[in-house]
C-alpha positions in Angstrom: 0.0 0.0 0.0 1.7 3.3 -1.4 -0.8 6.2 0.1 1.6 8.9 -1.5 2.8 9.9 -5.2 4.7 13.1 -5.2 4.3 13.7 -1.7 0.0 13.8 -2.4 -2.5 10.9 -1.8 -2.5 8.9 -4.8 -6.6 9.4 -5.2 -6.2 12.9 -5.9 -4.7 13.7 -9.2 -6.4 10.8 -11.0 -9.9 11.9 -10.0 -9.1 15.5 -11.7 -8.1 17.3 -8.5 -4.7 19.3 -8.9 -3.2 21.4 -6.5 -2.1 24.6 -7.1 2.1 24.5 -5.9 2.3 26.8 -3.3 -1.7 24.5 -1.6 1.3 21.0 -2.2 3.0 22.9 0.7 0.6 24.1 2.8 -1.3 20.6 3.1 1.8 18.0 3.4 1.3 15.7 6.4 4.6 16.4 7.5 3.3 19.9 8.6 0.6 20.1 11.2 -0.2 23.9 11.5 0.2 26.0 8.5 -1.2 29.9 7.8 -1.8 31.3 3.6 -2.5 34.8 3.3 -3.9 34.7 -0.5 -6.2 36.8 -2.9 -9.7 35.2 -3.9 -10.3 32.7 -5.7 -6.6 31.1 -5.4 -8.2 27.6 -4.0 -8.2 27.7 -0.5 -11.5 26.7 0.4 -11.2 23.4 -2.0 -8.0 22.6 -1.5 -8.1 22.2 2.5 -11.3 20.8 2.2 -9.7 18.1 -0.3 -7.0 17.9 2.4 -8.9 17.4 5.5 -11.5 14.7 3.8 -8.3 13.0 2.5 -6.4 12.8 6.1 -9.9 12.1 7.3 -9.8 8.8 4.5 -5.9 8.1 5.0 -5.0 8.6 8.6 -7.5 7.2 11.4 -8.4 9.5 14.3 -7.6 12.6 12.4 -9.4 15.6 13.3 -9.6 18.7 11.8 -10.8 22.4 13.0 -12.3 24.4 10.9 -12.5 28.4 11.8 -13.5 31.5 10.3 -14.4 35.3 10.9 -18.2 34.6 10.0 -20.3 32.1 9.7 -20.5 32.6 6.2 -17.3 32.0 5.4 -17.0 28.9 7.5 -20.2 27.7 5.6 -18.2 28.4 2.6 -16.0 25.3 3.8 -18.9 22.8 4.5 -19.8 23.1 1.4 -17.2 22.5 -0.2 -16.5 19.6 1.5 -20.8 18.2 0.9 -19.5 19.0 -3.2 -16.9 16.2 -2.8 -18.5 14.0 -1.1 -22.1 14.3 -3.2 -22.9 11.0 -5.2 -20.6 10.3 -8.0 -17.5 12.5 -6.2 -14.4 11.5 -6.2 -14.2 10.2 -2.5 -17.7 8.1 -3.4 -16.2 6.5 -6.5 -13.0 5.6 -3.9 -15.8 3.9 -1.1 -14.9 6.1 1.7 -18.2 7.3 2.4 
């Protein structure tokens, strides 16, 4: 069992997700507390979802904490995470929900 190619779970580039370089960083397991200060739309909100539902898949027990200024904003996260795990996602196809 290989859970890593190029340092990202191997179920994530083959079912179309690609990080942008500077999100490969910033979600690595081998960092557990990381901070981005980035413009809109740079994939933030998609890419830690992807993150946290793929430790969440790979890595039993983890937990992760998710925080924002409003609640609108931390919706904003919840729902990205509900899009990838919707019927026919990516992390359905894989059987971990």
């Amino acid at each position: 069992y290989e859970p890593y190619y190029g340092g990202e779970p191997m179920f994530l580039l083959p079912h179309g997700f690609l990080p942008l370089p500077w999100l490969e960083e910033f979600c690595s397991p081998s960092i557990n507390l990381s901070l981005a200060i980035t413009g809109a739309g740079t994939g933030k909100t998609c890419g830690i979802a992807i993150a946290m539902l793929a430790y969440c898949a790979l890595y039993p027990g983890f937990s992760a904490l998710n925080v924002a200024p409003t609640g609108y904003q931390a919706a904003l996260m919840l729902s990205e995470i509900s899009k990838w795990c919707s019927p026919g996602s990516p992390f359905r196809e894989m059987g971990f929900i």
